[in-house]
C-alpha positions in Angstrom: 15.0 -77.0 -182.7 13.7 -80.0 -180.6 14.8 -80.4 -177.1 14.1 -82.7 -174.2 12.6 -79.9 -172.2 8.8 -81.5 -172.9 10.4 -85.2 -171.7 12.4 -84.0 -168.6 8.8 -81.9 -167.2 6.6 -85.3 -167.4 9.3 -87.8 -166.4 9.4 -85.8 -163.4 5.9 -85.3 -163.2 5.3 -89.1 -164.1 8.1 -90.5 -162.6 8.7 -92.8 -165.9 9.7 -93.5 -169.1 7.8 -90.8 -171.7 7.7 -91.7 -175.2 7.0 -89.7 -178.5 4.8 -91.0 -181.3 4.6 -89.9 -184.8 3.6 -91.4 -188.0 4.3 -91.0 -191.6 2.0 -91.6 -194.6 -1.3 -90.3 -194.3 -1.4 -88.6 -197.6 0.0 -90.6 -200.1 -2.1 -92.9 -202.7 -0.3 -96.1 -202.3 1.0 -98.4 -199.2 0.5 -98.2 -195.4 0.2 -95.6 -192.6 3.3 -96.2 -190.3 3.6 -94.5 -186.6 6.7 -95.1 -184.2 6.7 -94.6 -180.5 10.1 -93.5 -179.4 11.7 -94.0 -175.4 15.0 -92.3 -175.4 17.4 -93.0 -173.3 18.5 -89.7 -170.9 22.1 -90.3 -170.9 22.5 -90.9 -174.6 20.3 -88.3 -176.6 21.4 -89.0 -180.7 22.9 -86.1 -182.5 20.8 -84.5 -185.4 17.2 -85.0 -184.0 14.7 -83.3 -186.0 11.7 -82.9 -187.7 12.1 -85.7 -190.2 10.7 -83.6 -193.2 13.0 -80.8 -192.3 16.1 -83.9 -192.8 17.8 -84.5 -196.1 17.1 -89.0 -196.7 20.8 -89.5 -195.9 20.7 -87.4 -192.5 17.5 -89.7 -191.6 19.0 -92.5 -192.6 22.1 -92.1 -190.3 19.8 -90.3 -187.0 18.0 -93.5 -187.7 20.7 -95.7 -186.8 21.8 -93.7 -184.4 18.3 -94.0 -182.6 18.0 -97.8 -182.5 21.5 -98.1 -181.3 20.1 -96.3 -178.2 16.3 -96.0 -177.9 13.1 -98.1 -177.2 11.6 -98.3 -180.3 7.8 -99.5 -181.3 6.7 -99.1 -184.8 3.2 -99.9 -186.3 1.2 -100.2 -189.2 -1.5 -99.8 -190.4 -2.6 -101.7 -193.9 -4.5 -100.3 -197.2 -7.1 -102.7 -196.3 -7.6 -101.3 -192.7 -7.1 -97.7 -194.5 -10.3 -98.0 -196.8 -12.1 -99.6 -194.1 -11.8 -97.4 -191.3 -10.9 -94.4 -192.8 -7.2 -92.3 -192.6 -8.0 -91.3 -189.4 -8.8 -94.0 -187.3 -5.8 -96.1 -189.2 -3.9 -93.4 -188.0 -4.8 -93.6 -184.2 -4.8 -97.8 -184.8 -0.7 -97.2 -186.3 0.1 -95.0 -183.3 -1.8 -97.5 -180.6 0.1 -100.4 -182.1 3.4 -98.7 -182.0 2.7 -97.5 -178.4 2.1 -101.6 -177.6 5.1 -102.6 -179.2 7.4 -101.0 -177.1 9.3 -103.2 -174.7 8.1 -100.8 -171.9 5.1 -99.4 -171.2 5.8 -95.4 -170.8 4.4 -93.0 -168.6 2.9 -90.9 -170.4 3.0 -90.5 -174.1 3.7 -86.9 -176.4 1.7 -87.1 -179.8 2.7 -85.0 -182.5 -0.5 -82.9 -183.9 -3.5 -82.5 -182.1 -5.5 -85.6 -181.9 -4.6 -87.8 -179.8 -5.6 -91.8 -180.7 -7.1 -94.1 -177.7 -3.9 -95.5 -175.9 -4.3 -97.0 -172.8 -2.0 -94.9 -170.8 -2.1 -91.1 -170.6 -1.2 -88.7 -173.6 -1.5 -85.4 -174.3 -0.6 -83.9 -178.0 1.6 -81.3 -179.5 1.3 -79.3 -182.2 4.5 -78.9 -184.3 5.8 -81.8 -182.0 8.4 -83.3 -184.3 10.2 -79.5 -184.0 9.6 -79.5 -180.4 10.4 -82.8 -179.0 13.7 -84.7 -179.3 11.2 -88.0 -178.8 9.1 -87.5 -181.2 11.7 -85.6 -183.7 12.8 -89.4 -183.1 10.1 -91.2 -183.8 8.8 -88.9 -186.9 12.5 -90.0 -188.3 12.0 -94.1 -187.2 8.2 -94.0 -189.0 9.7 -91.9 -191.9 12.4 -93.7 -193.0 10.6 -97.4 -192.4 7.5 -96.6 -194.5 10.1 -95.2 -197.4 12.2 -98.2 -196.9 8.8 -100.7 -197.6 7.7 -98.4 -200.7 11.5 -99.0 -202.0 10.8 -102.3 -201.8 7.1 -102.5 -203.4 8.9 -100.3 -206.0 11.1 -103.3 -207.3 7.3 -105.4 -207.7 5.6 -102.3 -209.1 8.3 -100.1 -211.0 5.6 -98.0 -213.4 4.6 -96.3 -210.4 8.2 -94.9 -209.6 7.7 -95.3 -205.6 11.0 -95.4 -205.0 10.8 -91.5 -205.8 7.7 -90.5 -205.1 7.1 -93.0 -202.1 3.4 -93.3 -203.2 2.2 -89.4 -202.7 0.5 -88.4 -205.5 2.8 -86.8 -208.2 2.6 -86.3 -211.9 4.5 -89.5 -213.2 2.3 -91.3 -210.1 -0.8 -90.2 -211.3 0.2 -91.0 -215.1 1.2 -94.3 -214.5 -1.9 -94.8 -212.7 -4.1 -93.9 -215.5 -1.7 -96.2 -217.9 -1.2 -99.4 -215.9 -4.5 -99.1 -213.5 -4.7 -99.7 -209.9 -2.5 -101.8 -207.9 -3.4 -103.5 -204.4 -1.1 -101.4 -202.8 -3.4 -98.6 -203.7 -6.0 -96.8 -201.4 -9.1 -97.1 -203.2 -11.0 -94.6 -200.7 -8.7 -91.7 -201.7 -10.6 -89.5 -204.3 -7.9 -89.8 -207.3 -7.8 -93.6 -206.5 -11.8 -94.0 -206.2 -12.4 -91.8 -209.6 -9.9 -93.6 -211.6 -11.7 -96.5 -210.5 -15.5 -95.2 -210.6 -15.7 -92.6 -213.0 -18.8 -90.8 -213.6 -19.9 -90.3 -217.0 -22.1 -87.4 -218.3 -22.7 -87.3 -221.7 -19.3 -87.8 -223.5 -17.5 -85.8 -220.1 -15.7 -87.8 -217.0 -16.1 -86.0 -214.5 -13.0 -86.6 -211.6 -14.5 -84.2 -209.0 
């Protein structure tokens, strides 16, 4: 279970404010990469802080108002457009360094979740498995979790064949069907192979080929 062992070692170290990133989103098909940097507050830790995947949606939706009723809270995006451009990777690290800048304080040192760490201004280190580790970014994994499936709820209700509100854009059966039966929204990433070879299929003879 996450603790604040990691936080109370650098504030201590740092003598400031440490904040946990995370980010949600960099495998589905359809809609942004979201990334939340997370400052809790020492004398009021929420209850039920855990890896967000490891959380049932109604325990993440509660933990997540429990966090911003008590926490310093950055979240940002990164769009489809800046996905196919720069690739998941670097819209990851841009989600995560806009998130770090939206804070209303500027931490001391920042704890990543994983092991790559995106180019923040102040100093970071990673940590694998982080969102089971870390309280802060147990927190933030639940802030960026829960506000990307909010936004695919609500492209859901303008694209309904694509059954987001389930499937929150990863690439399922029903997703991939509905793909191949109503075509490619805007909300798609068309760099993603199964969105790219829907889109540019290569022919051979009377065969498509989709690898």
């Amino acid at each position: 279970m996450p603790d604040y062992s990691h936080e109370m070692r650098l504030r201590a170290e740092r003598s400031g404010p440490v904040a946990g990133v995370d980010e949600a989103g960099r495998g589905p098909l359809a809609g942004p990469v979201v990334a939340a940097a997370v400052i809790l507050d020492v004398t009021c830790i929420p209850d039920g802080l855990n890896d967000s995947k490891k959380l049932t949606a109604k325990a993440r939706d509660e933990a997540f108002e429990r966090i911003i009723a008590c926490a310093l809270i950055g979240i940002g995006m990164a769009s489809v457009e800046e996905i196919d451009r720069l690739n998941i990777r670097r819209a990851n690290h841009l989600a995560m360094v806009r998130a770090v800048n939206a804070l209303a304080e500027i931490p001391a040192f920042v704890l990543i979740d994983g092991n790559d760490a995106p180019p923040l201004s102040c100093p970071c280190d990673t940590l694998i498995g982080g969102d089971g580790l870390s309280v802060s970014i147990a927190a933030a994994s639940i802030i960026a979790k829960v506000t990307r499936d909010r936004l695919m709820v609500e492209l859901d209700a303008e694209h309904p064949h694509y059954l987001w509100r389930n499937n929150k854009g990863y690439g399922t059966a029903d997703h991939l069907t509905a793909m191949k039966n109503f075509g490619v929204t805007p909300h798609h990433r068309k760099s993603f192979a199964p969105v790219y070879q829907m889109l540019c299929p290569v022919n051979h003879g009377d065969s498509i080929l989709t690898a």
